[in-house]
FIVEXGU-798209 format. One line per 2 residues: number of its first residue (from 1); their letters; for each residue x, y, z of C-alpha. Coordinates in steps of 0.1 Angstrom, whole numbers, plus 2048, in hexadecimal, padded with zeros to 3 digits. Each point is the difference from the previous one (the first is absolute). Last residue first. Layout:
NUM = a = X,Y,Z ~ ... $
END
This chain:
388 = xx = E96,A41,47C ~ 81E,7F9,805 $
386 = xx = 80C,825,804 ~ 7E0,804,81B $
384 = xx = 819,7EC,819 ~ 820,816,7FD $
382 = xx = 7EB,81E,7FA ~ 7EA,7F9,822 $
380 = xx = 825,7F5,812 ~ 819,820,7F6 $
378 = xx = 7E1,81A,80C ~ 7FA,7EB,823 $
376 = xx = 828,807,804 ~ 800,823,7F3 $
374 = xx = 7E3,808,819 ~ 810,7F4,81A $
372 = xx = 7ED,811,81E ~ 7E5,814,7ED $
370 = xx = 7F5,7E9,7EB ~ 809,7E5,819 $
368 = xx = 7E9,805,81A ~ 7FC,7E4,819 $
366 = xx = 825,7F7,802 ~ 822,803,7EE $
364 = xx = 81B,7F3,802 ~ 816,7DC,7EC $
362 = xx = 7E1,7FB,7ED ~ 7F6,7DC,7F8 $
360 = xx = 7F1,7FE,7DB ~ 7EA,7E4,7F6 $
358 = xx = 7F5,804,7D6 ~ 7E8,7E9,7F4 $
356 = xx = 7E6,7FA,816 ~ 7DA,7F6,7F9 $
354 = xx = 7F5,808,81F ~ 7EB,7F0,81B $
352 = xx = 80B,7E5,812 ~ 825,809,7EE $
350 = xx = 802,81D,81B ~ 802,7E8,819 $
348 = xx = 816,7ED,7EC ~ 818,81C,7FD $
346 = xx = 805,808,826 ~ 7EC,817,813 $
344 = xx = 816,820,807 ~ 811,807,821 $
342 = xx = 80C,81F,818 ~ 7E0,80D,80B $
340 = xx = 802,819,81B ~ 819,815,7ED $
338 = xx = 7FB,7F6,7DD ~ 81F,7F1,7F1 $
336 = xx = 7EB,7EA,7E8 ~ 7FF,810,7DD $
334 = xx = 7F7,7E4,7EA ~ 7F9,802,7DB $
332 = xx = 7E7,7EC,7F0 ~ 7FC,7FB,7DD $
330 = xx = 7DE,7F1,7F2 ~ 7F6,7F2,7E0 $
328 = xx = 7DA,804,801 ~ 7EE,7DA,803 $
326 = xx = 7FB,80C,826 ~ 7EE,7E7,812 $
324 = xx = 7E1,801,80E ~ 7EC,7D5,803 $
322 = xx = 807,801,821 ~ 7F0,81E,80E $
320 = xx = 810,826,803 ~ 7EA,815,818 $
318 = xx = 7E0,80F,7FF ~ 806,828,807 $
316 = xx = 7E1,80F,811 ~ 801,802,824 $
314 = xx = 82B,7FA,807 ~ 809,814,7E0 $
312 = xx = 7E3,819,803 ~ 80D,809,822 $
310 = xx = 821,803,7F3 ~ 7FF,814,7E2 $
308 = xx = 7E8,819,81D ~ 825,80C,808 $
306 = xx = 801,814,7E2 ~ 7E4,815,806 $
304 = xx = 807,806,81F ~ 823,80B,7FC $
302 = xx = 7F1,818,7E1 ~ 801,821,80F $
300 = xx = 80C,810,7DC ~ 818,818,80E $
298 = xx = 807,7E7,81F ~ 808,7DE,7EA $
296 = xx = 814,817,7E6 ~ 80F,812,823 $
294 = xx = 80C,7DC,808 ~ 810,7F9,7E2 $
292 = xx = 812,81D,7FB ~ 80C,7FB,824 $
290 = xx = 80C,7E0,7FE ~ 815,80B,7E0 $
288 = xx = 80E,820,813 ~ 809,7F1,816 $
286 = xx = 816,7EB,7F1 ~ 802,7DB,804 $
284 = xx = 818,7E1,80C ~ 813,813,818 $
282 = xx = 7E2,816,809 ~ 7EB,7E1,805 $
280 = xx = 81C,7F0,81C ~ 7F1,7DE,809 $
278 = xx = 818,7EC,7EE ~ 7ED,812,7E1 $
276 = xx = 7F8,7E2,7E8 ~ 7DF,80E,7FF $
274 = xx = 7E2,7EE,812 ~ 803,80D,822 $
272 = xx = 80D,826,7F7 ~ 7E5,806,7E7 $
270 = xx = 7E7,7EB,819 ~ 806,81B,81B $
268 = xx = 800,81D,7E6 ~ 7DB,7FB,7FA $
266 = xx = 7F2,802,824 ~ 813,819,80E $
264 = xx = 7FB,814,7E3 ~ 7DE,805,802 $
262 = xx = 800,7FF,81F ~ 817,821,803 $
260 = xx = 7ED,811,7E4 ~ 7DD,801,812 $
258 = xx = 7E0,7FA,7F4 ~ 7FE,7EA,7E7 $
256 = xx = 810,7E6,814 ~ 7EF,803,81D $
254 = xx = 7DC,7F8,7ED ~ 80E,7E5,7E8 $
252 = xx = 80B,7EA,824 ~ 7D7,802,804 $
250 = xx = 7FB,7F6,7D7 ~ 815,7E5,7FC $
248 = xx = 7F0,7EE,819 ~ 803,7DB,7F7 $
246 = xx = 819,7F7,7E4 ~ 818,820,809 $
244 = xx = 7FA,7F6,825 ~ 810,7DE,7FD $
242 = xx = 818,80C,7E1 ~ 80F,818,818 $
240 = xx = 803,7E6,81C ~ 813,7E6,7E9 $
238 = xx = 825,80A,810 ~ 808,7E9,81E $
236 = xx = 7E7,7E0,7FC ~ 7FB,807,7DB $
234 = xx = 829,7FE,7FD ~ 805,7DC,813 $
232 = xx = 7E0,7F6,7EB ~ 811,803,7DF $
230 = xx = 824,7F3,80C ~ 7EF,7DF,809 $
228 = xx = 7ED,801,7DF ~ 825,805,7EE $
226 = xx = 811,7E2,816 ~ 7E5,7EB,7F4 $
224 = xx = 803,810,7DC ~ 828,7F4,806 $
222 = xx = 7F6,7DD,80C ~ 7EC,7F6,7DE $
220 = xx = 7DC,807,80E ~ 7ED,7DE,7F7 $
218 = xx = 7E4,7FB,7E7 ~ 7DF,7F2,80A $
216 = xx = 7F7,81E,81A ~ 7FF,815,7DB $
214 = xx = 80E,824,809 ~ 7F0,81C,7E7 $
212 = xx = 81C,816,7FC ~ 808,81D,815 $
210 = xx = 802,820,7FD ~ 823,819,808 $
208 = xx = 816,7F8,7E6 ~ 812,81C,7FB $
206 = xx = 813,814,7E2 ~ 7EC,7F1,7E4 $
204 = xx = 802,7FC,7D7 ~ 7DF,7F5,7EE $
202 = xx = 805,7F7,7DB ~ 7F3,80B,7DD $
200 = xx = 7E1,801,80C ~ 7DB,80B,7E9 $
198 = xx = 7FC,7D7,802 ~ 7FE,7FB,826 $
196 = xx = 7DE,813,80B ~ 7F6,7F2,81F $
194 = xx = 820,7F0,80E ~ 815,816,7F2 $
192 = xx = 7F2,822,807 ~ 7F8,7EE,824 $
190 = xx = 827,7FD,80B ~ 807,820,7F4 $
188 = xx = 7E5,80F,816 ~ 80D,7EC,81C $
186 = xx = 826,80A,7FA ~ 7F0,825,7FC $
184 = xx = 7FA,7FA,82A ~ 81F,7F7,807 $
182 = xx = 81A,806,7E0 ~ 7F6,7FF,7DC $
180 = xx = 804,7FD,7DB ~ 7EF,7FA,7E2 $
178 = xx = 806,7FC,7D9 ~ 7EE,809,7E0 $
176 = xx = 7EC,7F5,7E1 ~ 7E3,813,7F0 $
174 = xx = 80D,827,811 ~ 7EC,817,7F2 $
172 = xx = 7FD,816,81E ~ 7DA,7F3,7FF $
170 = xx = 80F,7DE,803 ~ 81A,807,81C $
168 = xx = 7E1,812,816 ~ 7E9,7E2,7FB $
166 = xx = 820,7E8,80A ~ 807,816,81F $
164 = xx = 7D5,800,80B ~ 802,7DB,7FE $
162 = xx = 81C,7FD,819 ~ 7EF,81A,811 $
160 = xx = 7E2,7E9,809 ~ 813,7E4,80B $
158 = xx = 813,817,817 ~ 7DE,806,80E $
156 = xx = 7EB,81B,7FD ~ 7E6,7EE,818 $
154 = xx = 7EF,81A,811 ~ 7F2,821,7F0 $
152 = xx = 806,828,7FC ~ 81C,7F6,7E1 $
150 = xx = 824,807,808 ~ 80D,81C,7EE $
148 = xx = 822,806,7F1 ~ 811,81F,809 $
146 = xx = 815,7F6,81D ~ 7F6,7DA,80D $
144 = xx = 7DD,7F7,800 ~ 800,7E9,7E2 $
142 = xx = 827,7F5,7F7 ~ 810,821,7F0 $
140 = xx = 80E,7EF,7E0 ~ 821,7FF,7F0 $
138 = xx = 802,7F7,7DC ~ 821,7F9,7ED $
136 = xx = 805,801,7DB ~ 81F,7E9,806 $
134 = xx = 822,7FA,7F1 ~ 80F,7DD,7F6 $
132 = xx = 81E,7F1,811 ~ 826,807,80E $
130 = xx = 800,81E,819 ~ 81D,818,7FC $
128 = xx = 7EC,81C,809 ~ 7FC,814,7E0 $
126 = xx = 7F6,7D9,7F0 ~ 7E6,802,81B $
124 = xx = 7EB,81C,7F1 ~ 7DD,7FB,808 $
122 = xx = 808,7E5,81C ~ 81B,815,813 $
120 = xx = 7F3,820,7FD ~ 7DB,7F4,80F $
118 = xx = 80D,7ED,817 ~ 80C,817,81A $
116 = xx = 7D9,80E,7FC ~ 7F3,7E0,811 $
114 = xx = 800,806,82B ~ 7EE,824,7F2 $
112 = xx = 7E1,7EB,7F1 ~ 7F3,7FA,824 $
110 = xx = 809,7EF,81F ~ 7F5,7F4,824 $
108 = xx = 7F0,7E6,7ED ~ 809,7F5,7E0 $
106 = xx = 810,80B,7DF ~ 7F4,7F5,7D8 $
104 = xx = 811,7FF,7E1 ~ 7F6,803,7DF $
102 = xx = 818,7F4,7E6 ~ 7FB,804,7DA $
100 = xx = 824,7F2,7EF ~ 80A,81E,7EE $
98 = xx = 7FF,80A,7DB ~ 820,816,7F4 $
96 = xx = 816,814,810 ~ 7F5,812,820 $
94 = xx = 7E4,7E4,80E ~ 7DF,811,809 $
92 = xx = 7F8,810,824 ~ 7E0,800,80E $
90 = xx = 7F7,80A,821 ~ 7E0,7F8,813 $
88 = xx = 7E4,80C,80F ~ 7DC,7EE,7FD $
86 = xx = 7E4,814,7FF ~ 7DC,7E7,805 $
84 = xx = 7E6,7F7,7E8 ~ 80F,7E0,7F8 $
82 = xx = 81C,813,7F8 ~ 804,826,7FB $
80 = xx = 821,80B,7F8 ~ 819,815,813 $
78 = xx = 824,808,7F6 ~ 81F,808,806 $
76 = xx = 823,805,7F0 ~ 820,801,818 $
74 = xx = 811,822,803 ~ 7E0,805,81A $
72 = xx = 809,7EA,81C ~ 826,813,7FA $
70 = xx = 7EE,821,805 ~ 7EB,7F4,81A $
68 = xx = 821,7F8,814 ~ 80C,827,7FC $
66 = xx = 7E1,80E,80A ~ 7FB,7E7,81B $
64 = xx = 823,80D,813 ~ 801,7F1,81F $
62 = xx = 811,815,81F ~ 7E7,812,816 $
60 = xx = 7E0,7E6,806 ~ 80D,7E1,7EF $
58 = xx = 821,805,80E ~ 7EF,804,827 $
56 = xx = 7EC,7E0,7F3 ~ 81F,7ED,7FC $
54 = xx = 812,809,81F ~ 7E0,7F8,818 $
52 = xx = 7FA,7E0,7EB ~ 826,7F3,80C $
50 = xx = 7FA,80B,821 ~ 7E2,7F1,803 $
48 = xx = 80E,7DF,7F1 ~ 7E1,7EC,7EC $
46 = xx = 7F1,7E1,80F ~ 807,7E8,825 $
44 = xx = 824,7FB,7F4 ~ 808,81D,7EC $
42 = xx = 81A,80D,818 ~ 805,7E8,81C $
40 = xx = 7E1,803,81D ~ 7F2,813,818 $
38 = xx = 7ED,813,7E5 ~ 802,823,7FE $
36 = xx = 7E3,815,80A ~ 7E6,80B,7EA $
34 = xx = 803,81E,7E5 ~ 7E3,819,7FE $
32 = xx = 80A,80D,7E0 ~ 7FA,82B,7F9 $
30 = xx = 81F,802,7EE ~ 7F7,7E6,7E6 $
28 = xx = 7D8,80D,7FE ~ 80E,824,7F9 $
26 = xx = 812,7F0,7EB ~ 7E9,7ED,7E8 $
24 = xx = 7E7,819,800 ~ 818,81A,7EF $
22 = xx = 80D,7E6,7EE ~ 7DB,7FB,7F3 $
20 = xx = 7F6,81F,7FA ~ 822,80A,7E8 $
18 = xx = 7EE,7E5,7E6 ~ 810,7DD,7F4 $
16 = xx = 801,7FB,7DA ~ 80C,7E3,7F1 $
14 = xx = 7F7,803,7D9 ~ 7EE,7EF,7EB $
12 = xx = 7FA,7F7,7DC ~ 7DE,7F2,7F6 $
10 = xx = 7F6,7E0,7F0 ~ 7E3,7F5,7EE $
8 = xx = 800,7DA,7FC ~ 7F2,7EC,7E9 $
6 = xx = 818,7FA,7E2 ~ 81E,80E,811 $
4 = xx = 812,821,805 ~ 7E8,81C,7F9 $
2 = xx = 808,820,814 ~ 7E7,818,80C $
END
């Protein structure tokens, strides 16, 4: 047992994935019941059968896990109990000197692997050519996801983990620090500054997903109009995930579980729409990235589990009011080349709510930018935590 903060105890951890479950896991692959092609383009009614067909036949007979939890593992891990529940995470101090502390957060379909590109970069950016401070940089397992649990109850909110992040900064001994996020660690950024501002040196974010509190009394300039427009163009062709996410989490949790090829149907779908992939994931990813991340989801069997952030989020969340606004200096950096959802809200919009200092326009990049252009997203969080 390893004493790293004031009130945490922390233990070291190591990925380990047994022989039982790849054993399992292909005979399940190779024993897929596949359905019939759709009568449509490739991709256009879900995810390519051809395309899944190729990917799980690698997964089966070609994908080396011992090599990729080797490089999950050159990376230092941990688990410490918070609020009476494990949260994983990894931890990685500044090189020379005292770093900025940084915890950063993923979303949904993700986990802590979408972040390790930054972890060189930010500890040791000088080595990387990066102007600006370096980190001690924290990287959490939201609840539910991989090795962090997700307590046996309704309403663990992203509210809720927001207050779980700064408990688990403190006890790391962290009194002042930074946050950052993308989707679903964009809300629990988001509520870190709105409930507990003073611990903050800033918020930086890669989306802006939410939306401010919309007073009927004051106009949409004509770009938010054009952005609310765009909003409810994409929930009419691509919100059906969320819609039985927030509702029955639990049925679609049963299929998923259970067999590989959902599994991955279902994840690498929204990898492809939301990254700036121009519809080709293997020219925009490797495979053997998507699947390290998928067999973390199947070793741990945790798809459930982390879709039930969405239930709780439409059940349980209240949302922003009038009188929240982020005090927090805020950078935003926008990564709009997604697929199905090629546009950003414009700065006002964002000004509804945050307290925004730096406004950076990528020229690529899309939904998951740690992993995409992770030197890019690295350059903008030192640029804008530099000034602070």
């Amino acid at each position: 047992m390893t004493e790293l903060g004031p009130s945490l105890n922390v233990e070291t951890f190591a990925i380990d994935v047994g022989d039982e479950v790849w054993v399992d896991l292909r005979a399940r692959i190779r024993a897929t019941r596949w359905p019939d092609p759709a009568p449509a383009q490739a991709w256009e009614q879900g995810t390519d059968l051809d395309y899944l067909r190729d990917l799980l036949s690698y997964w089966a007979d070609g994908y080396d896990w011992p090599a990729q939890q080797r490089y999950l593992n050159s990376f230092d891990h941990f688990r410490a109990e918070v609020d009476g529940h494990q949260v994983h995470f990894v931890h990685h101090r500044a090189m020379h000197g005292n770093g900025i502390p940084l915890i950063v957060t993923h979303g949904w379909p993700s986990s802590f692997v979408e972040y390790l590109p930054l972890v060189p970069l930010l500890t040791d950016p000088a080595a990387h050519g990066i102007d600006g401070p370096a980190f001690d940089v924290v990287i959490p397992s939201l609840p539910g996801y991989g090795y962090s649990e997700r307590p046996p109850q309704t309403g663990v909110t992203t509210r809720v983990t927001a207050r779980r992040w700064h408990r688990l900064m403190r006890g790391l001994g962290y009194q002042r620090y930074g946050a950052q996020g993308g989707d679903t660690g964009e809300a629990v950024t988001l509520f870190m500054a709105l409930d507990n501002p003073d611990p903050l040196l800033g918020i930086h974010l890669h989306t802006l997903l939410g939306s401010p509190y919309l007073d009927p009394a004051v106009p949409l300039a004509p770009a938010e109009q054009e952005y609310v427009a765009q909003i409810e163009r994409w929930d009419e062709a691509e919100r059906g995930y969320s819609s039985v996410q927030s509702t029955k989490p639990q049925t679609v949790g049963y299929g998923l579980a259970d067999s590989p090829a959902g599994l991955a149907a279902w994840i690498l779908e929204k990898w492809r729409s939301w990254a700036d992939s121009g519809g080709d994931l293997d020219a925009r990813f490797s495979r053997d990235f998507l699947l390290t991340m998928l067999t973390l989801y199947w070793a741990t069997n945790t798809i459930t589990s982390s879709m039930r952030d969405y239930y709780d989020k439409r059940w349980f969340l209240k949302p922003v009011g009038p009188h929240d606004f982020v005090t927090v200096p805020t950078g935003i950096a926008l990564f709009d080349n997604q697929f199905v959802f090629t546009g950003n809200p414009p700065r006002e919009w964002a000004e509804r709510l945050f307290n925004v200092q730096r406004w950076t326009q990528m020229p690529r990049g899309g939904g998951f930018a740690p992993i995409e252009e992770p030197e890019l997203l690295a350059r903008d969080i030192a640029a804008f935590f530099a000034d602070r």
